[in-house]
C-alpha positions in Angstrom: 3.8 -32.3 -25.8 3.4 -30.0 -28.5 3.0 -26.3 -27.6 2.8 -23.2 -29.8 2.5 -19.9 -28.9 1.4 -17.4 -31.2 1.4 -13.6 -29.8 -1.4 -11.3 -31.0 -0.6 -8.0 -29.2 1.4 -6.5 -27.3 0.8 -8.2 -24.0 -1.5 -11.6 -25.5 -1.6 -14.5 -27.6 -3.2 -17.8 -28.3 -1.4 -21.3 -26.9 -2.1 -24.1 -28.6 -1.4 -26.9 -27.5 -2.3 -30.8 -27.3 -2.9 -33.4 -24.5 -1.9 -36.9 -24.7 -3.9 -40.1 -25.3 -1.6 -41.4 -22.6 -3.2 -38.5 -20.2 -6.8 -38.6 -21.4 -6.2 -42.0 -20.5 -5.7 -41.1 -16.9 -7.8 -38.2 -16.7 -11.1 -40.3 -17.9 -10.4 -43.3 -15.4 -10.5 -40.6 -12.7 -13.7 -39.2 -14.0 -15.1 -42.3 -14.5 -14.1 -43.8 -11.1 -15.9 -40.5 -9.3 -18.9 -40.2 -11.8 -19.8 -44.4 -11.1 -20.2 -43.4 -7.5 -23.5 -42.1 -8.1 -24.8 -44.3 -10.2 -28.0 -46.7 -9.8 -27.4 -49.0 -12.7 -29.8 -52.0 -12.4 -28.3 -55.2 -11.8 -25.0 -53.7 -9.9 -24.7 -52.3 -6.4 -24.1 -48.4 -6.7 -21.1 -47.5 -7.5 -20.2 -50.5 -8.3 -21.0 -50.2 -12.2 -18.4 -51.5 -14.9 -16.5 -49.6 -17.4 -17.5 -51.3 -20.2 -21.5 -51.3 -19.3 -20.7 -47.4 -18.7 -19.6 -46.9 -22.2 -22.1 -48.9 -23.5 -25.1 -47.1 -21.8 -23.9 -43.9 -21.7 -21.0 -43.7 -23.9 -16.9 -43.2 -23.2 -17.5 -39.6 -24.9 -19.7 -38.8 -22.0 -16.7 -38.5 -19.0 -14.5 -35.8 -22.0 -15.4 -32.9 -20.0 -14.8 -34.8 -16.7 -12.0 -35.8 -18.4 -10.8 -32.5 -19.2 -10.8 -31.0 -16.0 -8.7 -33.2 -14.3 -6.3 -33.2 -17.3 -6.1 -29.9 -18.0 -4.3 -27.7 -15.4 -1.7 -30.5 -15.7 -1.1 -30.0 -19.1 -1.5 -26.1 -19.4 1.3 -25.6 -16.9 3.6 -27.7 -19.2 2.5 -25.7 -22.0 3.7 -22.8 -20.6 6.9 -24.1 -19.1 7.4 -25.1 -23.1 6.4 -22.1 -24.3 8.3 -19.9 -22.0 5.5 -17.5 -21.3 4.9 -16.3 -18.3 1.0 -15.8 -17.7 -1.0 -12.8 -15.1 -4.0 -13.9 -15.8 -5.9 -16.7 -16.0 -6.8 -17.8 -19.8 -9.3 -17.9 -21.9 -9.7 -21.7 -22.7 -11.3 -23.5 -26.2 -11.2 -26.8 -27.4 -10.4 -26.9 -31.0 -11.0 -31.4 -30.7 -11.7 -33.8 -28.7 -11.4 -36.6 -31.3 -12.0 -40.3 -30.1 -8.3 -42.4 -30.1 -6.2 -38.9 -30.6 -4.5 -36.5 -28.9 -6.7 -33.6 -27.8 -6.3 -29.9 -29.1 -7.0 -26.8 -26.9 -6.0 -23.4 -27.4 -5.8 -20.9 -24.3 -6.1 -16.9 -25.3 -3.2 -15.9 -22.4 -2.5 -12.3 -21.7 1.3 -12.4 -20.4 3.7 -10.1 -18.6 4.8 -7.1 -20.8 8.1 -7.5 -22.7 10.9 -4.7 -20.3 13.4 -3.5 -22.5 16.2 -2.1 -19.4 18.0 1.4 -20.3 20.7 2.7 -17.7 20.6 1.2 -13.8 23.9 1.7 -12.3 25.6 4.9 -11.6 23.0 6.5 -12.2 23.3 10.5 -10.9 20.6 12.0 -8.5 20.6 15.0 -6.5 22.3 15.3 -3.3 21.2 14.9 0.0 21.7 16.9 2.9 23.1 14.9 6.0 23.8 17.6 8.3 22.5 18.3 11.6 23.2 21.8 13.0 23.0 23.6 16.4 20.0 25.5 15.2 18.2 22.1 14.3 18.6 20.9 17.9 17.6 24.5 19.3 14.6 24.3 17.2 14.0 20.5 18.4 14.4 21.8 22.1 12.3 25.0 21.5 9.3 22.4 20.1 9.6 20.1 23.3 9.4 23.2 25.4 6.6 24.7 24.0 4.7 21.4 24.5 5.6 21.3 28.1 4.2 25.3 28.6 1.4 25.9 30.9 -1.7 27.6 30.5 -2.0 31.7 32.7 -4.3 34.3 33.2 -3.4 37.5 31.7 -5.1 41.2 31.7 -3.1 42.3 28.8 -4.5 42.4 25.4 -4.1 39.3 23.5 -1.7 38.7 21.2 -0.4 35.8 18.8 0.3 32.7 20.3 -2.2 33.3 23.6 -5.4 31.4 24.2 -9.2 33.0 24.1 -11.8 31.4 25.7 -14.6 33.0 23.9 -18.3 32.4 23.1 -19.5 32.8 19.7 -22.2 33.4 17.2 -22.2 33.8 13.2 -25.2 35.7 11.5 -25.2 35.8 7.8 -27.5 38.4 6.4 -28.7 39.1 9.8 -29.6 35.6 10.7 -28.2 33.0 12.2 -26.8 30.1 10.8 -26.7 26.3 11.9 -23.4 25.4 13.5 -21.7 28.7 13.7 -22.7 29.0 17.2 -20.6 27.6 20.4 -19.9 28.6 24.1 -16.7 28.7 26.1 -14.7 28.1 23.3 -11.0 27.7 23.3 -9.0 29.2 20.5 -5.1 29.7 20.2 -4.9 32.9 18.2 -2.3 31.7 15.0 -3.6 28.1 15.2 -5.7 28.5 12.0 -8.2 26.6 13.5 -10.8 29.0 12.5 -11.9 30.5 9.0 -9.5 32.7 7.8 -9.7 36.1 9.5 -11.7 35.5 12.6 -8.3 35.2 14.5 -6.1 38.0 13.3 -9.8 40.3 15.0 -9.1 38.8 18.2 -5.7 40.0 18.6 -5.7 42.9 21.0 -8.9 41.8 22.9 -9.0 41.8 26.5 -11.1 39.4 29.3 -14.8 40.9 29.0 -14.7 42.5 26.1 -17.3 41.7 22.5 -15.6 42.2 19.3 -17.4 42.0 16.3 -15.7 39.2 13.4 -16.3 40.0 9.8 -15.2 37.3 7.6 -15.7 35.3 3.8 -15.7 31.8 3.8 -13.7 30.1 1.7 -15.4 28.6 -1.7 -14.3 25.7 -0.9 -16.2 25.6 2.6 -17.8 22.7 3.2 -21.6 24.1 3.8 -23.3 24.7 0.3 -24.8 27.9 2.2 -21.8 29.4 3.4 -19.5 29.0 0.2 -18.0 32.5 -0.5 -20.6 34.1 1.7 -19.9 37.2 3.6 -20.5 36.7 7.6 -20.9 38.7 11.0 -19.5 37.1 14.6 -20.5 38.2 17.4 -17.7 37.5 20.1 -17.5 37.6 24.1 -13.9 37.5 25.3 -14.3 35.5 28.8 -10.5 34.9 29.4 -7.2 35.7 27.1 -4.3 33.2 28.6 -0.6 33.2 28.1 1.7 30.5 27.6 4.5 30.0 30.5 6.9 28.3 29.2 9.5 26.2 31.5 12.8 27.1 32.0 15.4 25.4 29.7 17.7 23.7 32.5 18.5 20.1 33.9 15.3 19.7 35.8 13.7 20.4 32.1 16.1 17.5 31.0 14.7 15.1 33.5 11.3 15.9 32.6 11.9 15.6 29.1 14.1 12.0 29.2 14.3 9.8 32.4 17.5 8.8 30.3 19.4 11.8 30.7 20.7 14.3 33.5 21.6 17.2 32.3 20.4 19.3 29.6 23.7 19.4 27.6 23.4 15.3 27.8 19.7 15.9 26.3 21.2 18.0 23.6 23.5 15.7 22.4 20.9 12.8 22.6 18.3 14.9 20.6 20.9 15.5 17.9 21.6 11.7 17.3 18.3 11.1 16.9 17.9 14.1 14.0 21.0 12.7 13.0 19.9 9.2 12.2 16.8 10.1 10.8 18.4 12.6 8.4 20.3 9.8 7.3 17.7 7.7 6.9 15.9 10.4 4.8 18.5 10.7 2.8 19.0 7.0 1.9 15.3 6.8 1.2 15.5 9.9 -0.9 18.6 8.2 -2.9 16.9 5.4 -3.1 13.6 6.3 -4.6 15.2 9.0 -6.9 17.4 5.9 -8.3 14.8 3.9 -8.6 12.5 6.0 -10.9 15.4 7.0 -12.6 16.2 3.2 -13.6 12.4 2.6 -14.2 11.7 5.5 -16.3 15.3 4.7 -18.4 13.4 1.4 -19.0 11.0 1.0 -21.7 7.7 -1.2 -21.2 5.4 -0.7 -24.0 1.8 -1.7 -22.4 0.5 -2.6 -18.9 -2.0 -4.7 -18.7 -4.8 -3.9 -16.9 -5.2 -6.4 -14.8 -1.2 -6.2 -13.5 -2.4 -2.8 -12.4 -5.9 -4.3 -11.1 -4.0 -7.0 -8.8 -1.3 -4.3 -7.8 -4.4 -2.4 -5.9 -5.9 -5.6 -4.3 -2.1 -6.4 -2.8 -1.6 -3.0 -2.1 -5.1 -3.0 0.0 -4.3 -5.9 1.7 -0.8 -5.6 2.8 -2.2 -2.4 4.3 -5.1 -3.9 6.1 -3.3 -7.0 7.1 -0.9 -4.5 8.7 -3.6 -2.8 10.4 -5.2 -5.9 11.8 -1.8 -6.9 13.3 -2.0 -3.3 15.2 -5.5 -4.5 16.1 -7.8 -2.8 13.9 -9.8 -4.3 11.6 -11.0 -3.5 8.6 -14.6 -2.5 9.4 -13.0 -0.6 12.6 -10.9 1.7 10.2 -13.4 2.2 7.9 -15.6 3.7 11.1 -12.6 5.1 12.4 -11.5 7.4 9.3 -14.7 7.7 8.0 -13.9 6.1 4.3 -15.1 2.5 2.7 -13.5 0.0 0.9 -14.0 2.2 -2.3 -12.4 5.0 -0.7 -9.1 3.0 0.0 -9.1 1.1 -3.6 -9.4 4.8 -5.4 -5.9 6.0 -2.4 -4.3 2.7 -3.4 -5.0 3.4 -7.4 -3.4 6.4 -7.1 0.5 4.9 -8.2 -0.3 1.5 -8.9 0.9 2.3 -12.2 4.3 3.1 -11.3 4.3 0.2 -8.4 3.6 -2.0 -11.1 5.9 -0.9 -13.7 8.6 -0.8 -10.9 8.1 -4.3 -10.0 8.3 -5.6 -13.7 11.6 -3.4 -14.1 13.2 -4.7 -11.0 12.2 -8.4 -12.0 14.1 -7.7 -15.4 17.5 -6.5 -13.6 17.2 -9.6 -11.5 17.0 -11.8 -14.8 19.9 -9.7 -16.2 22.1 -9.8 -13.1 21.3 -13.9 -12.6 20.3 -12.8 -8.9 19.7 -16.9 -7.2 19.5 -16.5 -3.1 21.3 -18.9 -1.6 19.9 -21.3 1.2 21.7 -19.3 3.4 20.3 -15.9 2.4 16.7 -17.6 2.6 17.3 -18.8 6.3 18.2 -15.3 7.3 15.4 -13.6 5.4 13.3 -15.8 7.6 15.2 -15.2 10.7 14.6 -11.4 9.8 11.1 -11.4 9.1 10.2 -13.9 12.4 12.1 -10.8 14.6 10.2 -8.2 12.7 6.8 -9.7 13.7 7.4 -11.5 16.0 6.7 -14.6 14.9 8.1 -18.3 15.2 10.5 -18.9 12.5 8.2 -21.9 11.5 4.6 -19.7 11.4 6.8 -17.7 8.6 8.3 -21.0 6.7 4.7 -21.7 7.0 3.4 -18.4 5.8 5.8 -17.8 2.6 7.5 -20.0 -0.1 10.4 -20.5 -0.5 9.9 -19.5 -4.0 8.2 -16.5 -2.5 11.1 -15.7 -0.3 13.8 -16.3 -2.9 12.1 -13.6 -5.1 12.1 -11.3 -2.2 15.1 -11.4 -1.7 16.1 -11.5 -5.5 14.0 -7.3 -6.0 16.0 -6.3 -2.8 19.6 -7.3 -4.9 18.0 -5.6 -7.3 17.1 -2.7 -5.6 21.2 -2.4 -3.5 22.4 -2.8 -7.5 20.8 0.4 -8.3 21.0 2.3 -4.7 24.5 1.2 -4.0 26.2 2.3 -7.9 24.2 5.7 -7.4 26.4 8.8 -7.3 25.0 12.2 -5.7 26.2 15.5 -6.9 
């Protein structure tokens, strides 16, 4: 075969190329034999209808675009194997002839994956992380889990920050009231932000039974078209102001916290290997994805095309919902559950596609430049891996995947240790 590429932009060309009498051969036999099928021919049983009567009623030119179709995806892949091109799209086609006794001519307008010109990957500098875990950080972690564990009591004192109101409520703006600024029995922690800005701080010093009247502004960003920026009056009726108790930090506090430990010094030190690891875990990540960006933005790509970015989305989308459903949710129950449509998650997923995508294309060219090719080992423990990550049969994932899809897999995570593991902090 004959192929010619001829590039017209940045990311697109025109392949031409031709298809063999050899193969039209082939390709009109197999249209023939499925087009006689339904044919009522008098003087022959259906289907039973010779070739040359065929041609001579109907005419050999007749079964071309039969022809073609079972010829042509044959033929285009080769045509790009020749070529070297590597398609992300599928192509325009057009048949320049489809002359009687030659080879046929069809041209294909491809768009192709953008040419990456690599800058700097290894050794690249990014700022340091922080690894440490103090004292403080595990007194902080301890105060947290004892604040969670306090209790609820009555107090006659004035209120203060921190303490619980149980209060009834009602807004008035200009003198009247308003829908849905009205509730009963209400329980507000004072420093919680839970109401608009202002209406707390007035509570603080109120005692059970007293009414305190709120002046606030809502915010303009308020969700009510009425109450943007507008000036309002609460009336409030303090039923009960309640303190937290807070446990006592001892052993029995350990036990409560962790059936795992005994003591509280053994809860300490279990609390600060936890911060521990995920500091370090932080860190790498932080490393990682600094490096990263680093190498992609050294790189030079001089167009996307579109629809690169277009198919990032849709995989992005359904990696995340194929996730989901294997937590048991599907798609129309998140969608009811967070209140958002499909829209909603294409416009969140659209967000860095542009980056995802030029990341993958830049990571695909250090893997060409460092002649990353997985072993048969490496893919047989990539699929042990996967198989313990979701629990699945190490067959339902041979099943699942490629092994041309696993071998690139693995190929981007090389790619990704080249980068992570030559990257120097300061």
């Amino acid at each position: 075969m004959t192929a010619k590429w001829e590039k017209k932009g940045a990311n697109n060309g025109v392949l031409t190329f031709e298809i063999t009498e050899e193969k039209i051969k082939e390709g009109i036999e197999k249209a023939f034999n499925k087009v006689k099928k339904n044919l009522d021919v008098p003087g022959f049983r259906k289907g039973k209808v010779s070739r040359q009567v065929f041609n001579k009623m109907y005419g050999e030119e007749a079964l071309y675009e039969d022809a073609l179709n079972v010829v042509l995806p044959e033929a285009y892949a080769a045509a790009l194997e020749e070529s070297g091109i590597d398609p992300v799209d599928q192509p325009k086609i057009d048949v320049l002839s489809m002359e009687k006794g030659q080879a046929w001519v069809i041209t294909a307008d491809v768009t192709v994956k953008p040419e990456v010109k690599l800058g700097e990957y290894k050794n690249l500098t990014v700022e340091k992380q922080d690894r440490e875990v103090t004292d403080a950080d595990v007194e902080e972690n301890i105060k947290q889990k004892q604040a969670a564990q306090a209790e609820l009591v009555l107090k006659e004192e004035a209120a203060v920050n921190g303490d619980t109101v149980v209060i009834d409520f009602e807004g008035f703006k200009d003198g009247v009231a308003f829908d849905g600024g009205k509730g009963e029995n209400t329980s507000l922690e004072l420093g919680s932000n839970s109401f608009i800005p202002g209406f707390e701080e007035q509570l603080i010093g109120a005692k059970a039974g007293d009414e305190v009247e709120v002046k606030v502004t809502f915010p303009e960003e308020y969700h009510s078209e009425d109450l943007k920026g507008a000036e309002a009056v609460f009336n409030v009726k303090v039923h009960e102001v309640k303190a937290k108790e807070l446990p006592e930090l001892d052993d029995e506090f350990a036990k409560d916290i962790d059936e795992e430990v005994e003591t509280l010094a053994e809860l300490k030190e279990k609390i600060k290997k936890e911060l521990t690891d995920a500091k370090l875990n932080a860190a790498e990540e932080a490393v990682q994805e600094a490096a990263i960006r680093q190498a992609v933005d050294n790189a030079e790509i001089v167009e996307l095309p579109h629809v690169m970015v277009h198919d990032e989305v849709h995989r992005q989308m359904d990696q995340f919902l194929n996730d989901m459903q294997r937590q048991g949710v599907s798609p129309e129950m998140y969608y009811q559950l967070t209140g958002t449509t499909e829209e909603d998650l294409h416009k969140q997923m659209e967000a860095d596609a542009d980056i995802r995508t030029r990341t993958n294309l830049v990571l695909e060219a250090i893997v060409a430049a460092e002649g990353f090719e997985p072993t048969e080992e490496e893919v047989e423990k990539e699929i042990k891996e996967l198989a313990e990550q979701y629990n699945m049969e190490e067959k339902a994932v041979r099943a699942a995947l490629s092994v041309d899809m696993l071998k690139h897999d693995i190929s981007m995570k090389k790619a990704i240790d080249t980068i992570t593991e030559t990257a120097v902090e300061k």
